[in-house]
C-alpha positions in Angstrom: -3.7 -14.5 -27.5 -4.5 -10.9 -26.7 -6.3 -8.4 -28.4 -4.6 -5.4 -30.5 -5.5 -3.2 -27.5 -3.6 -5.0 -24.9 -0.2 -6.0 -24.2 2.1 -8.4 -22.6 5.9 -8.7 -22.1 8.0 -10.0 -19.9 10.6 -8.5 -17.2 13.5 -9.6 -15.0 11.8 -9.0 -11.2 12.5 -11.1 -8.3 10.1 -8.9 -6.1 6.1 -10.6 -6.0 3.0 -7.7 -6.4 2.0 -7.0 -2.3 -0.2 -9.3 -1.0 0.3 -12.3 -3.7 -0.5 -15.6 -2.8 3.0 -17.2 -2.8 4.1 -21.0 -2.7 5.1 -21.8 1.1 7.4 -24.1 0.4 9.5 -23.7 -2.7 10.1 -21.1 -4.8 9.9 -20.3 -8.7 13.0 -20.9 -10.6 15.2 -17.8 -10.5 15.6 -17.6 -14.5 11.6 -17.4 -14.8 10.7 -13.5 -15.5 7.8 -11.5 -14.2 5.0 -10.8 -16.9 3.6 -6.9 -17.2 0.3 -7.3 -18.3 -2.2 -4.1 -19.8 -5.5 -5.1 -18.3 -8.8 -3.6 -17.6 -7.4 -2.9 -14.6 -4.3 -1.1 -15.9 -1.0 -2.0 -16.0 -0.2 -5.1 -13.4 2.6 -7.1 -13.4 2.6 -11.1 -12.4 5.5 -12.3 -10.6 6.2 -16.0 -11.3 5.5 -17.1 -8.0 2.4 -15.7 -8.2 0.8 -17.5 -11.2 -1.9 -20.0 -10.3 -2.7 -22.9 -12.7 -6.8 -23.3 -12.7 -6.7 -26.9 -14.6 -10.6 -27.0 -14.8 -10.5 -23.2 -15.1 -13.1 -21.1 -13.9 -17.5 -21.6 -14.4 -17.4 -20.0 -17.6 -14.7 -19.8 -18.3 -13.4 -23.2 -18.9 -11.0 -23.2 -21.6 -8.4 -20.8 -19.2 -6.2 -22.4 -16.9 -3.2 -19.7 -16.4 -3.4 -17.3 -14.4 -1.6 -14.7 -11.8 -2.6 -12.5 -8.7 -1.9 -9.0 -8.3 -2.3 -6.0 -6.7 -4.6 -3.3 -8.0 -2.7 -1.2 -9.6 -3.4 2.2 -8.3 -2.8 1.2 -4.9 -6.4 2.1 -3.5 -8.7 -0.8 -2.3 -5.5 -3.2 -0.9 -8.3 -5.9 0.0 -9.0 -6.6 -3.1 -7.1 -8.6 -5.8 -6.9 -9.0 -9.3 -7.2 -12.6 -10.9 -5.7 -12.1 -14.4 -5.8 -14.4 -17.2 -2.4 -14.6 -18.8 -3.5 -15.9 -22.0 -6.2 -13.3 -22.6 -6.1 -9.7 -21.2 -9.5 -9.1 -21.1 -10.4 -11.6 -18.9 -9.5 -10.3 -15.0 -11.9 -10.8 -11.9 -11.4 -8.6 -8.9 -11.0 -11.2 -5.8 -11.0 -10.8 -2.5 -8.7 -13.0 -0.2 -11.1 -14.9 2.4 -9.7 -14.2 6.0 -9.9 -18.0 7.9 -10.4 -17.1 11.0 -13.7 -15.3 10.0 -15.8 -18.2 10.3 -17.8 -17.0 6.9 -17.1 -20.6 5.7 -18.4 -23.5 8.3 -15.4 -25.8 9.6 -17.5 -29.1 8.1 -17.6 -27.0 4.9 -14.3 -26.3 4.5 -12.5 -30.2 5.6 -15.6 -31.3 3.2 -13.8 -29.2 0.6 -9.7 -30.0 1.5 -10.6 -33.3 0.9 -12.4 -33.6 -1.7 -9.8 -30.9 -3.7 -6.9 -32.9 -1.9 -5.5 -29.7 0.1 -4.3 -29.5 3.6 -5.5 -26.6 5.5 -1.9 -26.2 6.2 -1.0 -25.1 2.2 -5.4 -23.2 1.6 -5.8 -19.6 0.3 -9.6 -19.0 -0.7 -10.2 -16.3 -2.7 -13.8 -15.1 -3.2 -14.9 -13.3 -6.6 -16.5 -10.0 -6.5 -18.8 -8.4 -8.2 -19.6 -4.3 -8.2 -23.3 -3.4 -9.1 -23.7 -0.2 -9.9 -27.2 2.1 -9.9 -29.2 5.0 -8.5 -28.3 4.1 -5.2 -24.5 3.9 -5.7 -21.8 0.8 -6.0 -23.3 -2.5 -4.4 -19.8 -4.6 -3.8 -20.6 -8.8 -3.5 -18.5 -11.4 -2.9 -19.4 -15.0 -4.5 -19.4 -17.1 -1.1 -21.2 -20.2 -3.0 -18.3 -21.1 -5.5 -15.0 -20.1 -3.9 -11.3 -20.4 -5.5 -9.4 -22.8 -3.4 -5.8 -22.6 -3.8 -2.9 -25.1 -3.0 0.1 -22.5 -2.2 2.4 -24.8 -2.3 1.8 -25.7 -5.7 0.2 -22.8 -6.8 -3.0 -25.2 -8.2 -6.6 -23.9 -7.6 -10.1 -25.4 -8.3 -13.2 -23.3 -8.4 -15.6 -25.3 -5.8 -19.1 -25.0 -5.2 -20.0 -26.0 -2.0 -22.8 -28.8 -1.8 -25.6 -26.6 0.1 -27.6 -23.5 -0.6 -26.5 -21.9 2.3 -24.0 -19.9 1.1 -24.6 -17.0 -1.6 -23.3 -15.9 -4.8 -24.1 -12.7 -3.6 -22.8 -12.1 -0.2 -22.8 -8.0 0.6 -19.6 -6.6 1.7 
């Protein structure tokens, strides 16, 4: 369902967006075609293997379940990510892919999570939502460190988790 504004059709492209999150073991069928999406970001195109199936979908947004990663597509900010919604255009979230090693997310935290959400550390993307503020001061750029994505990339599932303590905030300064 997409607005009269927006647009989506589908391509032949074997080649994911940089910096996807792709399955590590497997691989989308070869017949499946990438999907070019107009979004608020611009024009951004979803390879298969980068789709991500939210079953609970996302605090909010509940009733969504598809979605794909991509680049942004001007090529500026390569940290960032955009979550797009396949079945509605106008619903994207700029993400930012949590480095591991940073220790941002406490060990106990994160085994607490993988087995709760039934993911091995092994096959575990997080992906952090951000938010840009903007006022007299300038552009105030947050990440959401309180209810992280956590991705299965080997079967491209996520679940939106909120951790069981306070000590993580929904608006951590970047």
């Amino acid at each position: 369902m997409f607005a009269d504004n927006t647009a989506r059709k589908t391509t032949e492209s074997a080649k994911p967006p940089a910096g996807a999150i792709a399955p590590k073991t497997g691989s989308a069928p070869a017949t499946e075609a990438a999907i070019t999406i107009e979004s608020r970001f611009g024009t951004i195109e979803i390879a298969p293997e980068s789709r991500v199936s939210l079953p609970n979908g996302l605090l909010g947004f509940g009733e969504f379940h598809d979605f794909g990663l991509a680049s942004l597509p001007d090529g500026r900010h390569p940290q960032f990510r955009i979550l797009q919604c396949l079945d509605a255009a106008e619903l994207s979230f700029l993400v930012a892919p949590l480095n591991m090693e940073s220790g941002a997310i406490s060990e106990s935290d994160l085994n607490e999570a993988c087995t709760t959400l039934e993911i091995s550390r092994e096959r575990l993307a997080i992906l952090l939502i951000v938010t840009v503020r903007r006022d007299d001061a300038g552009a105030h750029v947050s990440v959401n460190m309180r209810a992280p994505l956590f991705i299965d990339t080997a079967r491209n599932i996520g679940r939106q988790y909120v951790m069981p303590n306070n000590k993580y905030s929904i608006r951590h300064a970047l």
